[in-house]
N, CA, C and O atoms as a Tinker XYZ file with bonds, in Angstrom:
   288  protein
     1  N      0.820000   -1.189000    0.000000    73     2
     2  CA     0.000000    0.000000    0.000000    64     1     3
     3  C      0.869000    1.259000    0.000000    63     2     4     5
     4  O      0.605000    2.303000   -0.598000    81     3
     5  N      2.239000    0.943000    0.967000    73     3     6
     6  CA     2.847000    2.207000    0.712000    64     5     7
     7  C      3.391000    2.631000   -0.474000    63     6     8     9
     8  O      3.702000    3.733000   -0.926000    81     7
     9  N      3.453000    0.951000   -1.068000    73     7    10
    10  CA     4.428000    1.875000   -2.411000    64     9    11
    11  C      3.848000    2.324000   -3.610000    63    10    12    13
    12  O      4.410000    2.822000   -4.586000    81    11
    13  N      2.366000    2.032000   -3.378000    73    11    14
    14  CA     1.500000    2.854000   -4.674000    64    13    15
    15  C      1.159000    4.003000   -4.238000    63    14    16    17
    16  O      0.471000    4.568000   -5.089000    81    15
    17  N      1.360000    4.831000   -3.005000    73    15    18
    18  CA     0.845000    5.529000   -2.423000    64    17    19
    19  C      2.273000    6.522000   -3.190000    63    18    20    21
    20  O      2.034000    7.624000   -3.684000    81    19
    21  N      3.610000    5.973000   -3.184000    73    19    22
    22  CA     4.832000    6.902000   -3.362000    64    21    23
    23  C      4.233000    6.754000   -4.988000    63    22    24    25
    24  O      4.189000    7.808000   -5.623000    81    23
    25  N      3.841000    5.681000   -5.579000    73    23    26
    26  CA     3.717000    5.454000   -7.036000    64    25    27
    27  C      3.069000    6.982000   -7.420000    63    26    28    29
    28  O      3.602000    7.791000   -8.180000    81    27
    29  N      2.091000    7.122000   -6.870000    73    27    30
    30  CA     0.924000    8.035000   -7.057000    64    29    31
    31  C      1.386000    9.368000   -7.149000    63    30    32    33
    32  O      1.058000   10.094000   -8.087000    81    31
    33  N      2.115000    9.725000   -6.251000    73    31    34
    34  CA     2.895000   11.236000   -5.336000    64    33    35
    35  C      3.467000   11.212000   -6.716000    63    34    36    37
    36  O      2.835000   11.985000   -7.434000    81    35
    37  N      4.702000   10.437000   -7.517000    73    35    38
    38  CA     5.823000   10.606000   -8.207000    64    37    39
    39  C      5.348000   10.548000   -9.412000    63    38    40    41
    40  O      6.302000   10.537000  -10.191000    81    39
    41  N      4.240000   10.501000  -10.024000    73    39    42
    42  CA     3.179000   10.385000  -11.057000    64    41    43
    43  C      2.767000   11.562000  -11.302000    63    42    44    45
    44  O      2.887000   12.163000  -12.370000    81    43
    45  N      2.077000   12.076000   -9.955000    73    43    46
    46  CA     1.360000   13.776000   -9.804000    64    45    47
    47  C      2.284000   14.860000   -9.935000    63    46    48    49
    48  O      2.116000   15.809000  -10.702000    81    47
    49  N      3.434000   14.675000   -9.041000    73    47    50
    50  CA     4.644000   15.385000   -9.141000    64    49    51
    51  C      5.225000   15.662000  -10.993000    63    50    52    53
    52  O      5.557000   16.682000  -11.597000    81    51
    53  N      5.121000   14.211000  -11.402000    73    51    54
    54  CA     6.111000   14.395000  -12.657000    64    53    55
    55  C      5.222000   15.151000  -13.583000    63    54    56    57
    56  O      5.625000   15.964000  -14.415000    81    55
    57  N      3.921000   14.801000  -13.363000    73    55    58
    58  CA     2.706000   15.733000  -14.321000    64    57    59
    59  C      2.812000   16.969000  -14.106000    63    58    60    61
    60  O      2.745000   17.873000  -14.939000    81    59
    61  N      2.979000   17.043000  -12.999000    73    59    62
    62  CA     3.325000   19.113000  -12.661000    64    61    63
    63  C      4.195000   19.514000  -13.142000    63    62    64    65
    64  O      4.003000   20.644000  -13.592000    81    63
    65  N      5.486000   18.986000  -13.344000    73    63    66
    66  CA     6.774000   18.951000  -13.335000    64    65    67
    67  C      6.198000   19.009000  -15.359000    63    66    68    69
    68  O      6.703000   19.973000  -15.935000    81    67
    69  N      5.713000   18.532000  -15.841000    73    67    70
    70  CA     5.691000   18.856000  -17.030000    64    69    71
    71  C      5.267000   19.798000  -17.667000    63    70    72    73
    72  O      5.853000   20.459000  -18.524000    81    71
    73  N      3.558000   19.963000  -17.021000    73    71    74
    74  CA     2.570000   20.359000  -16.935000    64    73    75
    75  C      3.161000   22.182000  -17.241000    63    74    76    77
    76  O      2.756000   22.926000  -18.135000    81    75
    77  N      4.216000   22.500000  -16.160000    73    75    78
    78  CA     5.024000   23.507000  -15.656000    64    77    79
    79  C      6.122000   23.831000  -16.926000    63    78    80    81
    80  O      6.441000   24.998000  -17.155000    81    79
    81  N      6.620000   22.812000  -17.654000    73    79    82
    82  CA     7.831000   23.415000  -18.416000    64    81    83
    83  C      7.258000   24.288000  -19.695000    63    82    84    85
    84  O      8.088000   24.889000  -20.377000    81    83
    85  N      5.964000   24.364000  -20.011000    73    83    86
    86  CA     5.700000   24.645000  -20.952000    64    85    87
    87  C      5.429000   26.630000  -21.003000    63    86    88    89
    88  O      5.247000   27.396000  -21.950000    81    87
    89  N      5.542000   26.895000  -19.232000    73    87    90
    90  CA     5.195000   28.321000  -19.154000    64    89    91
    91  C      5.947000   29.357000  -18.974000    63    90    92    93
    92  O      5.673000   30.457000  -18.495000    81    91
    93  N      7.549000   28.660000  -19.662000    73    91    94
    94  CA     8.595000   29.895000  -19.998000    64    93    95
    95  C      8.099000   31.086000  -20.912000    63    94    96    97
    96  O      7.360000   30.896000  -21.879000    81    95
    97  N      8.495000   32.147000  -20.585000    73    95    98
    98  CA     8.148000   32.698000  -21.622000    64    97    99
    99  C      9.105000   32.647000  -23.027000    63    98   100   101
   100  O     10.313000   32.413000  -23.058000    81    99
   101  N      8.315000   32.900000  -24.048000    73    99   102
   102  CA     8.849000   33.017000  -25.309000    64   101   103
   103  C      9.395000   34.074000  -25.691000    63   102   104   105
   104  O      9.077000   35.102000  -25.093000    81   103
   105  N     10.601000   34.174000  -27.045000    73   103   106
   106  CA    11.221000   35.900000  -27.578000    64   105   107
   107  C     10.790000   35.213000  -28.722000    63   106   108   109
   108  O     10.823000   34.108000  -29.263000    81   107
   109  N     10.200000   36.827000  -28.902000    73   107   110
   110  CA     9.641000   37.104000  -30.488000    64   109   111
   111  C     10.978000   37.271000  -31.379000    63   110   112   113
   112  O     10.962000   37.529000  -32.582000    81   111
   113  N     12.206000   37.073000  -30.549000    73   111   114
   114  CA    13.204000   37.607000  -31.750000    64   113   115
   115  C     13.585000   36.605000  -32.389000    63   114   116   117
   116  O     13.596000   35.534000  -31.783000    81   115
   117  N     14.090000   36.652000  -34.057000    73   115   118
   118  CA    14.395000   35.243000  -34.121000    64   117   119
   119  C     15.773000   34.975000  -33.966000    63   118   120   121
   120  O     16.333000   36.051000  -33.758000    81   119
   121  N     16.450000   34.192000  -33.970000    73   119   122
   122  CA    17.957000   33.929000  -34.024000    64   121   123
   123  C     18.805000   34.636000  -34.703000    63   122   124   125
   124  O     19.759000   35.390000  -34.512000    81   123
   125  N     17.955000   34.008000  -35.885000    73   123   126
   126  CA    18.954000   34.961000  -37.575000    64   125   127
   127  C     18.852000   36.753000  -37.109000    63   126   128   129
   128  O     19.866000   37.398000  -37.378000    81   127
   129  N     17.974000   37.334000  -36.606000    73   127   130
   130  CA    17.654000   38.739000  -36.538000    64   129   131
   131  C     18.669000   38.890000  -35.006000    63   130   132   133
   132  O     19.300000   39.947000  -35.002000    81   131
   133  N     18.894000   38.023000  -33.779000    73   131   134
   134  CA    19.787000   38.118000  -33.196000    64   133   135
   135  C     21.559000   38.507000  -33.655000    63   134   136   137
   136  O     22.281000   39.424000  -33.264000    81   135
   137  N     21.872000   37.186000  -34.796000    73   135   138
   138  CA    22.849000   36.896000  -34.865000    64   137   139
   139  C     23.257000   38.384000  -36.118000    63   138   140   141
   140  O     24.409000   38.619000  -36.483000    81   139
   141  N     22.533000   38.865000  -36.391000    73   139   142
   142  CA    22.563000   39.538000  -37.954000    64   141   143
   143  C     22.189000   41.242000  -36.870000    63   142   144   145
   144  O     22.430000   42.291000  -37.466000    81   143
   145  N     21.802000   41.319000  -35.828000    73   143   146
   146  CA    22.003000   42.669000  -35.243000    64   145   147
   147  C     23.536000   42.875000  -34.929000    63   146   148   149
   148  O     24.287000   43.753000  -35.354000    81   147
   149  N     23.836000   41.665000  -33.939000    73   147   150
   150  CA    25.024000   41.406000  -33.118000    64   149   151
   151  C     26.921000   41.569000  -34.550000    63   150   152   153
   152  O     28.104000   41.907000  -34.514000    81   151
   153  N     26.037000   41.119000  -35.355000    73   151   154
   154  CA    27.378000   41.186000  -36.350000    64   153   155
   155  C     28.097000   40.352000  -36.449000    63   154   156   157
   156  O     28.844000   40.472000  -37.420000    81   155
   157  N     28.291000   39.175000  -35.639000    73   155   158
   158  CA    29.288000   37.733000  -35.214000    64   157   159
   159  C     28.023000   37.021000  -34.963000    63   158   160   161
   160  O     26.817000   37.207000  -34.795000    81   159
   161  N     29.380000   35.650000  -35.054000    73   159   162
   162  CA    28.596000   34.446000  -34.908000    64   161   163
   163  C     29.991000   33.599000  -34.190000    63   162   164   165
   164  O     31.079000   33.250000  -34.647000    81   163
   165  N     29.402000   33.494000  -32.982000    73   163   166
   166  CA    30.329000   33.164000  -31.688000    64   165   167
   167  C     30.559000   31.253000  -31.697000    63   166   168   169
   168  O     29.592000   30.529000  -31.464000    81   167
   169  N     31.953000   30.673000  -31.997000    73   167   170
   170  CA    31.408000   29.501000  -32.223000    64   169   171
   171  C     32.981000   29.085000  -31.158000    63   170   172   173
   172  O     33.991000   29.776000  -31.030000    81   171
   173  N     32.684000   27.814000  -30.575000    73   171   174
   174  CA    33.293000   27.133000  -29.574000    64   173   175
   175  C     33.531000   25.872000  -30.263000    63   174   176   177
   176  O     32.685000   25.163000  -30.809000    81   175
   177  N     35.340000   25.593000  -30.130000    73   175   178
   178  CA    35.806000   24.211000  -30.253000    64   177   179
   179  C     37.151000   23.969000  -29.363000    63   178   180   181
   180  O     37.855000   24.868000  -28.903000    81   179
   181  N     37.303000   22.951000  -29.256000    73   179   182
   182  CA    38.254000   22.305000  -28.445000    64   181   183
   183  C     39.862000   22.540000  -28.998000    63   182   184   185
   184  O     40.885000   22.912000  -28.423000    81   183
   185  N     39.523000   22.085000  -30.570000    73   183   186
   186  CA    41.184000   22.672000  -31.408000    64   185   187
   187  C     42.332000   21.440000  -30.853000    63   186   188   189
   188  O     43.532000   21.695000  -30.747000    81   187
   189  N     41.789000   20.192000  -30.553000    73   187   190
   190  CA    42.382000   19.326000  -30.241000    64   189   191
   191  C     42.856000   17.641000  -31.142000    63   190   192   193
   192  O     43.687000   16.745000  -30.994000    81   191
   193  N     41.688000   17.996000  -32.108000    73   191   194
   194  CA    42.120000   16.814000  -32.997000    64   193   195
   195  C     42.212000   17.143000  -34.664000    63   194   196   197
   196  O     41.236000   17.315000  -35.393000    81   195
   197  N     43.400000   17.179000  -35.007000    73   195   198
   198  CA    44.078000   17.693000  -36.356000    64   197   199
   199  C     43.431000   15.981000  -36.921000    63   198   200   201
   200  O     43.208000   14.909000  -36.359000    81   199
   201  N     43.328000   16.475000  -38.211000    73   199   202
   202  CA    43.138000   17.219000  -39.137000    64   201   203
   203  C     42.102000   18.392000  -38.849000    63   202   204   205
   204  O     42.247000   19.500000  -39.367000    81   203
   205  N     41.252000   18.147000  -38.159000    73   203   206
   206  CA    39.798000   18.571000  -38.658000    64   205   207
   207  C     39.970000   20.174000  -37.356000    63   206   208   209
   208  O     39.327000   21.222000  -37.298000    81   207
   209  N     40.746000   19.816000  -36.791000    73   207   210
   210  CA    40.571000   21.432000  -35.609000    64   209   211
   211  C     42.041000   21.751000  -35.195000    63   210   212   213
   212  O     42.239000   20.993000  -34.245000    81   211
   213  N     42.976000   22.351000  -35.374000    73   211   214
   214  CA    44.424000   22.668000  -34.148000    64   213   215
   215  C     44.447000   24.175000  -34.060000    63   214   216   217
   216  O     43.695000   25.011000  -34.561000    81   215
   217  N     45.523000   24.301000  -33.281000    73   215   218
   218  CA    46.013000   25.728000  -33.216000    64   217   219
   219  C     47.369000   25.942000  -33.667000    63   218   220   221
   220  O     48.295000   25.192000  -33.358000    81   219
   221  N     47.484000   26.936000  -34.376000    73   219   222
   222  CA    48.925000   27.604000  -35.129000    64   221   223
   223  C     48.957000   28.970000  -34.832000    63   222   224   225
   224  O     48.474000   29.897000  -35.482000    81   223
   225  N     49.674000   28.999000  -33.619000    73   223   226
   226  CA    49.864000   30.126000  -32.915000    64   225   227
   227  C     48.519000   30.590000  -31.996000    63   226   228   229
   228  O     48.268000   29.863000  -31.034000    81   227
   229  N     47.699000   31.677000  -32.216000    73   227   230
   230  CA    46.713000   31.984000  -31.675000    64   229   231
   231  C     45.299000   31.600000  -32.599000    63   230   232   233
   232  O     44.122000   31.665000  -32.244000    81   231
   233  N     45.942000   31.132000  -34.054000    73   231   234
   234  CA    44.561000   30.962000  -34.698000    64   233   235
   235  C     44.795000   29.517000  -34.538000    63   234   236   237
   236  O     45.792000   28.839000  -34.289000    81   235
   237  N     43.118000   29.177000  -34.840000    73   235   238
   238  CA    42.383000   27.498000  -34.766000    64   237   239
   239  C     42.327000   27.664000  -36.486000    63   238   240   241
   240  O     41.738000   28.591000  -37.041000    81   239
   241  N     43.176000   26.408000  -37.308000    73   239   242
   242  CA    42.890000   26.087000  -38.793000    64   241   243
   243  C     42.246000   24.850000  -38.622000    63   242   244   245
   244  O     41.763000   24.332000  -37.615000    81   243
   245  N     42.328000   24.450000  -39.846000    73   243   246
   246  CA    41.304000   23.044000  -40.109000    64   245   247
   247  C     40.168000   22.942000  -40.423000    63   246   248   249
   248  O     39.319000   23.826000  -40.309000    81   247
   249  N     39.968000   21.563000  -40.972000    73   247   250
   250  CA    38.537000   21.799000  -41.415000    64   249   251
   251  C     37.537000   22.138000  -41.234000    63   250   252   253
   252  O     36.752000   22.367000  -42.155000    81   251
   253  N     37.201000   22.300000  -39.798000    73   251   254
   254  CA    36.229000   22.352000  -39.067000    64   253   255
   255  C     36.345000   24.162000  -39.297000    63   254   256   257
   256  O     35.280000   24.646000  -39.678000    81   255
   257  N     37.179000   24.893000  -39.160000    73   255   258
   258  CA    37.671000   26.028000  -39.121000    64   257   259
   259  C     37.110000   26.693000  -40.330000    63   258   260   261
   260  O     36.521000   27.774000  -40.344000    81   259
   261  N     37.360000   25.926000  -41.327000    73   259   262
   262  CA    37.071000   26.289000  -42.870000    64   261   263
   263  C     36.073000   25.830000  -43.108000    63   262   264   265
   264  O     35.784000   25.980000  -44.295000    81   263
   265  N     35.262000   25.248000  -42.471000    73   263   266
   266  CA    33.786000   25.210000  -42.777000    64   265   267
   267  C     32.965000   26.158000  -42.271000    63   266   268   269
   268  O     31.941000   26.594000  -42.797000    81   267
   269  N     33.553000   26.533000  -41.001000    73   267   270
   270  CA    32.630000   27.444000  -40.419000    64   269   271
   271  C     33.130000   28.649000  -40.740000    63   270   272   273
   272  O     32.769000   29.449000  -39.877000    81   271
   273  N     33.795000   29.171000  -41.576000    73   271   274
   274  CA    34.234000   30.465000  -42.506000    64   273   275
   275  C     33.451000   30.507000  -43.371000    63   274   276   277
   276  O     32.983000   31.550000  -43.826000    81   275
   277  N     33.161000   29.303000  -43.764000    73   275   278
   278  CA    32.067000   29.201000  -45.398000    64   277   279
   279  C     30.951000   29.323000  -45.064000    63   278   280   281
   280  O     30.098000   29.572000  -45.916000    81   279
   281  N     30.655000   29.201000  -43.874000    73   279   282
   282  CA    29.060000   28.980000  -43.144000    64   281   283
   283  C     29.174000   30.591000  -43.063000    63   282   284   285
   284  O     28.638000   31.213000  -43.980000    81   283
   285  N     29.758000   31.240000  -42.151000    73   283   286
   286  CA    29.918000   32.519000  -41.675000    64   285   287
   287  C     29.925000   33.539000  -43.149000    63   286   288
   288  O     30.054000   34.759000  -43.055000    81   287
């Protein structure tokens, strides 16, 4: 009996718990109109496995590098 009783609690809970994620609010802005005010496009890598990412001096080359130049 007790453990349908926790069954029940962790059921109601997780329904709230869902019920709840949906009432963030939203931005009307879109990304592209973010990224295209701002002027950059901020991108993060590790620069640890050549071919595809290293560092030569302070710049990151490689493919990964030169793709996201072509993207940019």
């Amino acid at each position: 009996m007790k453990k349908s009783k926790w069954m029940v609690v962790l059921v109601l809970m997780s329904a709230m718990a869902f019920s709840l994620i949906g009432c963030g609010s939203s931005t009307t802005e879109d990304t592209m109109e973010k990224i295209k005010k701002k002027g950059e496009i901020v991108l993060g890598t590790n620069a640890a496995f050549p071919p595809f990412e290293m560092r030569k001096g302070d710049e990151v080359i490689g493919v990964d590098a030169e793709i996201a130049k072509k993207i940019a």
